[in-house]
C-alpha positions in Angstrom: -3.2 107.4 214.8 0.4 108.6 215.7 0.6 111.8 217.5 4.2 112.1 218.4 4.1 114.7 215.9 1.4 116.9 217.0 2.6 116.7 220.4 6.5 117.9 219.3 4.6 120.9 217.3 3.3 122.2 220.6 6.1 121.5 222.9 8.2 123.5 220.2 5.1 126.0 220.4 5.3 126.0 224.0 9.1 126.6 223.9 9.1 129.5 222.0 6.5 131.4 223.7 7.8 131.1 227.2 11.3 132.0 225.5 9.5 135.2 223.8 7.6 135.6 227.1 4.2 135.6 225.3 2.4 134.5 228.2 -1.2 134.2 226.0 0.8 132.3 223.8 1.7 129.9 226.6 -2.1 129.5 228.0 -3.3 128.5 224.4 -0.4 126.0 223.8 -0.6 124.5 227.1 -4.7 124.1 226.6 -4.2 122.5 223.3 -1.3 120.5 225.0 -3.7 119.4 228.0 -6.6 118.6 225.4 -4.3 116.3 223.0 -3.0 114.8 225.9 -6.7 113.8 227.1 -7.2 111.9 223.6 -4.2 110.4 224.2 -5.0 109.0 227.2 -8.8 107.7 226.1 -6.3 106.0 223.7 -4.5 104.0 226.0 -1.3 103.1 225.8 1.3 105.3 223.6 3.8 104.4 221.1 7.3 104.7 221.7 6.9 107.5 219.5 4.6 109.1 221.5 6.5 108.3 224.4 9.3 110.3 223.4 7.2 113.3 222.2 5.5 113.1 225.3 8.5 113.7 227.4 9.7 116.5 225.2 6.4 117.9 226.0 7.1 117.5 229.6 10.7 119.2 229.7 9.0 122.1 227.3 6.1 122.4 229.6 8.5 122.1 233.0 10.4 125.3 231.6 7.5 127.2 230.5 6.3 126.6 234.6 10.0 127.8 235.3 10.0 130.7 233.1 6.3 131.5 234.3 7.3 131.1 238.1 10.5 133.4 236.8 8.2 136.5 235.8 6.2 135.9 238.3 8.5 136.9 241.2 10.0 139.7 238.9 6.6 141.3 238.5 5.9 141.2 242.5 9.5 142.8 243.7 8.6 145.4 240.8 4.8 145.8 242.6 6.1 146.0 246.1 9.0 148.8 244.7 6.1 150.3 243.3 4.2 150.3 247.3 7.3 151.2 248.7 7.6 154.5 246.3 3.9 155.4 247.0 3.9 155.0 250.5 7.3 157.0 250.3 5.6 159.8 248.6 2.4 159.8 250.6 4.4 160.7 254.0 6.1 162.8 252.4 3.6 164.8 250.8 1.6 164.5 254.4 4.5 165.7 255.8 4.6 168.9 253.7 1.1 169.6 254.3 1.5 171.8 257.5 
C-alpha cells in the first residue's frame, strides 16, 4: 500500500503547527511521522511516490527543528532577562534594607 499520501498529510500537519507555533501539535505530528515512517521501512524499499512524500516530510520536519531551535533561544534570552531583573531587584531591595 502507497503511503505517499499519508506521509504529505503530516508533513502539511507538521508545517502548520510549527508555523502556528503549536509545539504539542508538533510532538504528535512528528510521533505519528516517526511511527509511519517505521512501517515504511519494515516495507522495504519505497515508491517513487513515497520517495517524494518522504522528502517533503524531511524539508517539513527540518523547519519544524528550525522553528523549534528558533523558540528555543527566544525563550532562554527572555529567562536570563528575567534573572537579570531579579537579581537587579534583590540588591536593590538588600540595599534598601539598612
Amino acid at each position: 500500500m502507497d503511503r505517499s499520501k499519508a506521509l504529505i498529510a503530516l508533513a502539511r500537519r507538521l508545517e502548520r503547527a510549527a508555523s502556528a507555533r503549536d509545539w504539542r501539535a508538533v510532538d504528535r505530528a512528528d510521533r505519528e511521522l516517526a511511527t509511519l515512517m517505521s512501517s515504511l521501512s519494515v516495507r522495504g524499499s519505497p515508491s517513487a511516490a513515497e520517495r517524494a512524500a518522504l522528502e517533503r516530510a524531511r524539508r517539513a520536519h527540518e523547519q519544524a527543528r528550525e522553528e523549534c531551535a528558533r523558540e528555543l533561544a527566544r525563550i532562554g534570552r527572555a529567562l536570563a532577562e528575567a534573572r537579570d531583573r531579579r537579581d537587579g531587584c534583590l540588591a536593590y531591595a538588600m540595599s534598601s534594607e539598612g
